[in-house]
N, C-alpha and C positions, 0 to 999 in steps of 0.2 A: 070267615070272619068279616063282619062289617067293616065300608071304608070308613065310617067315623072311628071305628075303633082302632083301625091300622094309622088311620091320621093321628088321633091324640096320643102314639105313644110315637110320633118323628119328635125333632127338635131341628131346629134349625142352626150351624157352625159356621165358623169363618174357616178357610180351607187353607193350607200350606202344602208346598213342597215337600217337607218332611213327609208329611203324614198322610198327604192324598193322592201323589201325582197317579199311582197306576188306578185307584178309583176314578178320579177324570179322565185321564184317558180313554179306560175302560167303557165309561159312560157314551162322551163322543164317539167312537166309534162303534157301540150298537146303535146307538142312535141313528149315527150317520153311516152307518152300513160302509165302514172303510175295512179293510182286515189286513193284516200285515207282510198275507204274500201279492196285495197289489200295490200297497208301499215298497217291497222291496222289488217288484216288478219294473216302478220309474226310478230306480237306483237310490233306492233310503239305503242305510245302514240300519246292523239291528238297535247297536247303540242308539243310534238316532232316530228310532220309532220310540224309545224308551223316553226317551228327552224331547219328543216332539212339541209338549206344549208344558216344556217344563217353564218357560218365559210365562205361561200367563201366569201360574202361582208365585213366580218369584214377582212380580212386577204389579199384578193385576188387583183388583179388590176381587175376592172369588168370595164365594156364601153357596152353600151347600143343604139341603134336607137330610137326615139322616133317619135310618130306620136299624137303631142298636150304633153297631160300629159299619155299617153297610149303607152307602152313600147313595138314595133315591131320584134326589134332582139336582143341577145346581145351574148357576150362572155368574159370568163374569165380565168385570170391567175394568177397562185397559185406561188410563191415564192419559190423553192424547190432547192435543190441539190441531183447530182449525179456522181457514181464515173464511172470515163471512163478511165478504164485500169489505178486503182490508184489515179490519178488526181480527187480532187472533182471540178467537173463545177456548176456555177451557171446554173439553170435550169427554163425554163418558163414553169411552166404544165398548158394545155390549159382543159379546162373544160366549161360546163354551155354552150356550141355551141348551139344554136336554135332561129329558124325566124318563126314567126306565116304565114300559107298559103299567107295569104292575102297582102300578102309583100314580097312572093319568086318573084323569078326572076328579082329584081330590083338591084343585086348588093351589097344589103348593107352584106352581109358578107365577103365579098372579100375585102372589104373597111374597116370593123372591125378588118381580119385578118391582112391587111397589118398595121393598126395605132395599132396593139398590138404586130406586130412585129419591129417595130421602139420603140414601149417602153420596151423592153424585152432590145432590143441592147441596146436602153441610159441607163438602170438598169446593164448592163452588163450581162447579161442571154445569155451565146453566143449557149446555143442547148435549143430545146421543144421539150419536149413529149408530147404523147398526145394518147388516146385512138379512134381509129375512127368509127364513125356510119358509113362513106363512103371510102373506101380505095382509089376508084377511084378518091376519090373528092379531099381528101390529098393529096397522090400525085400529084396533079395537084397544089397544094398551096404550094408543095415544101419539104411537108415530106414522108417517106419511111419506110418500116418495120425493124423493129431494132429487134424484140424478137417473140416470140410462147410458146404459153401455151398448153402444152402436161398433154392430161386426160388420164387414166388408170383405168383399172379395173382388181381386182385379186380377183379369187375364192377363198375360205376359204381354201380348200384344197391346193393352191399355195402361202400361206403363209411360208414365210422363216422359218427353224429350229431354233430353240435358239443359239445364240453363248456366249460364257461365257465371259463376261464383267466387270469391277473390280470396273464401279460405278452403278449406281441407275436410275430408273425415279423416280419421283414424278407431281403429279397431283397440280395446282397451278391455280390462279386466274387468268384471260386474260390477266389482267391488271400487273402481277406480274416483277417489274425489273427483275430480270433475264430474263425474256424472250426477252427484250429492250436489256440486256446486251449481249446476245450470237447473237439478230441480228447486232448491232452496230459492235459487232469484225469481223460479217461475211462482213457485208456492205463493211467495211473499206478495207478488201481485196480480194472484187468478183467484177468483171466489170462487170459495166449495175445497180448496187445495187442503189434506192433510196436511198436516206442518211435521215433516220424521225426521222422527229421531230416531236411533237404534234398534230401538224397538220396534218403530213402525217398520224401517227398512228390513229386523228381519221375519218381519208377518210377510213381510212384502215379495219375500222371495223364496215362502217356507214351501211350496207347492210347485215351484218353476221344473223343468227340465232342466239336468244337469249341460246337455248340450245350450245351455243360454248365452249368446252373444251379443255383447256390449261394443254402438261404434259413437265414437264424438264428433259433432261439427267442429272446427277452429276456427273464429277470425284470423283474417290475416294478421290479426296481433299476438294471434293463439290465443286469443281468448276463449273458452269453450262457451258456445252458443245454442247447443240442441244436444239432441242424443237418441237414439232408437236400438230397443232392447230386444231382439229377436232368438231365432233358431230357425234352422234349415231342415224341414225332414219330407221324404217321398217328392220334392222338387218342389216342393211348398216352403216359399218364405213366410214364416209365420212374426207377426210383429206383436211383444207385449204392448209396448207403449211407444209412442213418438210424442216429445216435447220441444220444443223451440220459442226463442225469447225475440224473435225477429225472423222476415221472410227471406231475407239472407242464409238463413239457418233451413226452415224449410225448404226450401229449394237443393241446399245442401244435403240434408238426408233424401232427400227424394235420387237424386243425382245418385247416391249410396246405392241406393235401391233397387235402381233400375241398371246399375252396370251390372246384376245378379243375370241379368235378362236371359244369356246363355244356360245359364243352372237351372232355371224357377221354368217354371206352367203357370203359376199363378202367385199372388202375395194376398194371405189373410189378415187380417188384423183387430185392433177394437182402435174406437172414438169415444172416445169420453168427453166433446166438448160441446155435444147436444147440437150441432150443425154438421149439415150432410159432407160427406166428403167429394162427394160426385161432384160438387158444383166446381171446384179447384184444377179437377181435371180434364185436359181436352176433349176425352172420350170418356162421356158419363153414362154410359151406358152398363155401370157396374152393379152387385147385386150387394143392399144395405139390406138391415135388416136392424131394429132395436128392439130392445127390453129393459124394462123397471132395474134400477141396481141397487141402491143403498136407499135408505128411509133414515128420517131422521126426528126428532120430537123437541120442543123445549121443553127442558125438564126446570127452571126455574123462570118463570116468566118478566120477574121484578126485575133479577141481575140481566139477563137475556135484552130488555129493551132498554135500559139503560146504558147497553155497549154498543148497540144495534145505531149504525153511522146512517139515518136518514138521511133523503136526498136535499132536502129541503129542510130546516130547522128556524122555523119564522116562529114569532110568540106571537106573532095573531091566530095560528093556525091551535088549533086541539082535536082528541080525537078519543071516544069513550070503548073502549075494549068490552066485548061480554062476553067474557070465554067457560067453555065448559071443557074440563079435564077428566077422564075416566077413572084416571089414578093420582093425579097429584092435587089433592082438595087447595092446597095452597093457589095453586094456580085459576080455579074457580072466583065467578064474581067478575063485577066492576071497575073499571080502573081505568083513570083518565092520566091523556096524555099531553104536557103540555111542553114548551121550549122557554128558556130564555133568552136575556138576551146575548149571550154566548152562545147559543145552539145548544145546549145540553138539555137532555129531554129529564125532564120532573115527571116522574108516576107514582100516583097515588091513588088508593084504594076508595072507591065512591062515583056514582053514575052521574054524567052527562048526559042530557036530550041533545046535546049536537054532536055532527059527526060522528054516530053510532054505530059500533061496528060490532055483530054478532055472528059467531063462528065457534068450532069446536077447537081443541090445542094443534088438531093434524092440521087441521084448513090450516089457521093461523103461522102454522111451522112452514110448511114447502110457499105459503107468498112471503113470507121475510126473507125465505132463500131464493124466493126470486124462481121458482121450478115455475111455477103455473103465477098467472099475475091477478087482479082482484076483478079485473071484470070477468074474466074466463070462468074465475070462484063462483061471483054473481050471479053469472049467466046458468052456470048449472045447478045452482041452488045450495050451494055450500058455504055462501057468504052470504049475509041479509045486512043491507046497506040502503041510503038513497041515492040515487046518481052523481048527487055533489059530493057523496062522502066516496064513492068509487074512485071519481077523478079525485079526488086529492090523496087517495093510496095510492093509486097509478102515480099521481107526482111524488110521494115520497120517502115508494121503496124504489131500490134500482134496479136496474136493466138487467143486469149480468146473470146469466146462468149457472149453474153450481157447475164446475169441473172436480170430479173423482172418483179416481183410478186405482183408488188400493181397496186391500180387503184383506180383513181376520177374523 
């Protein structure tokens, strides 16, 4: 049978829990080549393979192809927030992407992505993130690399000295508020930070080792100040994350870390805050390593810069936008930027010859998040500017690099 013929008789559904979860599941896992005796291998239950992604139909926007009552492709998106230099944005996280063989090449995910990007906008979700199996393919759908997750590894002997510190660790349940509460004060002022909520926290911990060990910095007030989320295996301290709201707090964990020194050979871990770790350490002679992590797109451009906290907001200043979007024709065209005199930026649809700036939605996306800055854009031909229009993006987006460390 022709693919035109197997396409015009799909239709496209909105998906539930009642009536789809073992179709998704099903789907993600050939896709993603998981099977369920290496789930129960790292201690899943069976129940718990059955319910594994029962949260994104209860929670999720899910949209599905069907072919009869036999479910082809689908994709999903999660309800989330995050802070972009301060501002929290509504956020679409795209999850659950996958089309059975027998149905590639016809389209239907280009058609899924664009009808889930139109209901991101009517929801207001003016940016997605999104984790990619294909960078080339994303980009091409309009999103770009916004972060990098940096691995390391330190010899036991390149383990930091003790520094004298005036509060405490202690060892605590995964689950333990304080550890909610020292990431919420971090989230609240690190750009790029997931903002979780229950949901997020448990994407966040759906894939972990059952052996995961949670310990707390205290101030001397008992304040909780940091926290580092680990497990111990083959004499390998392995570290999911390290957070800290103060170098009171670093120093703290580190001190945690290195009293392992008798157990361990070595501590692995990730950095997600795009700066080396070697430089902190006395002995930098440890082995980094990075790679591309999340990508992210604006999926409404109008809402997106009218929240977007410039550095600078002068009404002498303006700046004419030419962007071209793959998929959201809305986001196409001209559009200029202007401040009052309160700093709130006015945009409106119609071209400037000053301060011209022409780029596609991806450029556009990772320099407001601040990944890659606009001369670096420039310089490699992905942003077409004049030099007074570069410096005045350099002056007013900001500095700050995306920090983010979840994933679903």
């Amino acid at each position: 049978m022709s693919t035109s013929k197997i396409k015009n008789r799909l239709v496209i559904k909105e998906m539930n829990k009642e009536e789809h979860l073992s179709q998704f599941n099903n789907l993600l896992r050939y896709a993603f080549q998981v099977t369920n005796r290496e789930l129960l291998d790292v201690g899943w239950e069976e129940d718990e393979i059955k319910q594994s992604k029962s949260p994104v139909l209860e929670k999720a926007d899910v949209i599905g192809w069907f072919d009869g009552d036999k479910l082809a492709s689908q994709i999903a998106v999660y309800p989330m927030k995050v802070n972009i230099h301060g501002e929290i944005y509504e956020m679409g996280g795209v999850t659950g992407v996958a089309t059975y063989p027998e149905y590639a090449n016809m389209g239907l995910m280009h058609t899924l992505i664009k009808r889930s990007l139109i209901e991101m906008r009517r929801r207001g979700q003016t940016v997605s993130f999104l984790f990619p199996y294909s960078i080339p393919y994303y980009r091409r759908k309009g999103w770009e690399i916004i972060s990098d997750k940096m691995t390391f590894t330190i010899k036991d002997t390149q383990l930091p000295h003790q520094v004298e510190v005036p509060g405490m660790m202690d060892r605590v349940s995964i689950e333990h508020e304080d550890i909610k509460k020292v990431y919420d004060r971090f989230s609240a002022k690190r750009h790029g930070t997931l903002q979780r909520d229950e949901l997020a926290w448990e994407e966040y911990w759906r894939w972990e080792p059952e052996e995961m060990i949670a310990a707390v910095y205290y101030s001397e007030d008992h304040d909780p100040m940091g926290f580092v989320l680990y497990w111990i295996e083959n004499e390998i301290f392995h570290i999911k994350e390290i957070v800290y709201l103060n170098q009171e707090a670093r120093h703290g964990v580190w001190n945690y870390i290195s009293a392992h020194f008798s157990m361990i050979t070595e501590v692995q871990g990730n950095n997600f805050t795009n700066e080396s770790l070697a430089f902190l350490l006395e002995d930098s002679e440890i082995t980094e390593t990075i790679c591309p992590f999340f990508m992210a797109r604006i999926v409404d451009l109008r809402g997106f810069i009218r929240q977007y906290p410039f550095s600078v907001r002068d009404k002498k200043n303006s700046l004419c936008l030419v962007i071209d979007d793959p998929m959201a024709k809305w986001n196409c065209g001209a559009f200029t930027l202007t401040w009052d005199e309160r700093g709130r930026t006015k945009f409106k649809a119609g071209e400037s010859d000053e301060n011209r700036v022409e780029c596609n939605i991806q450029t556009l996306t990772t320099m407001l998040l601040s990944y890659r800055r606009p001369s670096y854009l420039h310089r490699i031909e992905r942003l077409r500017a004049d030099p007074a229009t570069i410096q005045l993006l350099e002056t007013l987006i900001p500095l700050e690099q995306p920090y983010y460390s979840d994933y679903f």
